[in-house]
N, C-alpha and C positions, 0 to 999 in steps of 0.2 A: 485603878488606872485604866482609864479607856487605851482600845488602839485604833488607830489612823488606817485608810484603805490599803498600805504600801507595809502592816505588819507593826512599824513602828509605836512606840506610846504617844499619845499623843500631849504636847504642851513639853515635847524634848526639848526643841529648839530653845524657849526662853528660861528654864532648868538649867540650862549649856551656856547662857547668856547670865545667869543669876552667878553661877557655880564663878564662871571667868573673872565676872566682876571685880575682883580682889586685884585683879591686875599680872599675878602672876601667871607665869608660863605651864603651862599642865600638859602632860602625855593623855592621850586618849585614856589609858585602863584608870588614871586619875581623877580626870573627867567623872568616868565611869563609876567607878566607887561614890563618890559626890552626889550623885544623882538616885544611885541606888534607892528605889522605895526600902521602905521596912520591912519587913516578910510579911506576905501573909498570904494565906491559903488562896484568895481570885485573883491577887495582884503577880501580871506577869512580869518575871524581871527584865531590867534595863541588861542587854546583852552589847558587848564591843561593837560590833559589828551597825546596832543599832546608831550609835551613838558615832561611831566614826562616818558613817552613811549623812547623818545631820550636820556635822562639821563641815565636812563637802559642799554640802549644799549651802550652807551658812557662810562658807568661804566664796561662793559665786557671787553670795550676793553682797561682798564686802563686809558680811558681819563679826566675823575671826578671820586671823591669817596664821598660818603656820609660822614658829618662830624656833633660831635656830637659837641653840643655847653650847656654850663651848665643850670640847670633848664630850659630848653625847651624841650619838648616831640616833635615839628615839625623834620621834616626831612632838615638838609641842605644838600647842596653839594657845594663843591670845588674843583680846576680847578687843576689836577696832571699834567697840561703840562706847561712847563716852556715858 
């Protein structure tokens, strides 16, 4: 896994974009898990922080929105591209 000038891996964005696809509503650490590479000894892991950082920005640009789901205070998101 390469990384991006800002620390992140890079080709998260569409990872986050494949994972949502399914349609349903997913919590960050979910997300996370999802994307997780396989282990291996050069590959750096996908960390929350990374991943919640691309959500954001994915959300500026209308490509997920935060969605509320009933009695849960977590944050989800879901995938606004068809």
């Amino acid at each position: 896994m390469t990384v991006s000038d800002n620390g992140s891996p890079t080709g998260l964005p569409e990872r986050l974009l494949d994972v949502l696809a399914s349609g349903r509503a997913m919590t960050t650490s979910e997300i996370r898990e999802c994307v997780q590479a396989p282990s291996s000894s050069t590959a750096r892991p996908v960390v929350h922080e990374d991943v919640y950082s691309a959500l954001i920005r994915m959300e500026s640009r209308g490509l997920v929105q935060r969605a509320r789901v009933a009695g849960r205070r977590k944050v989800y998101w879901r995938n606004t591209v068809s």
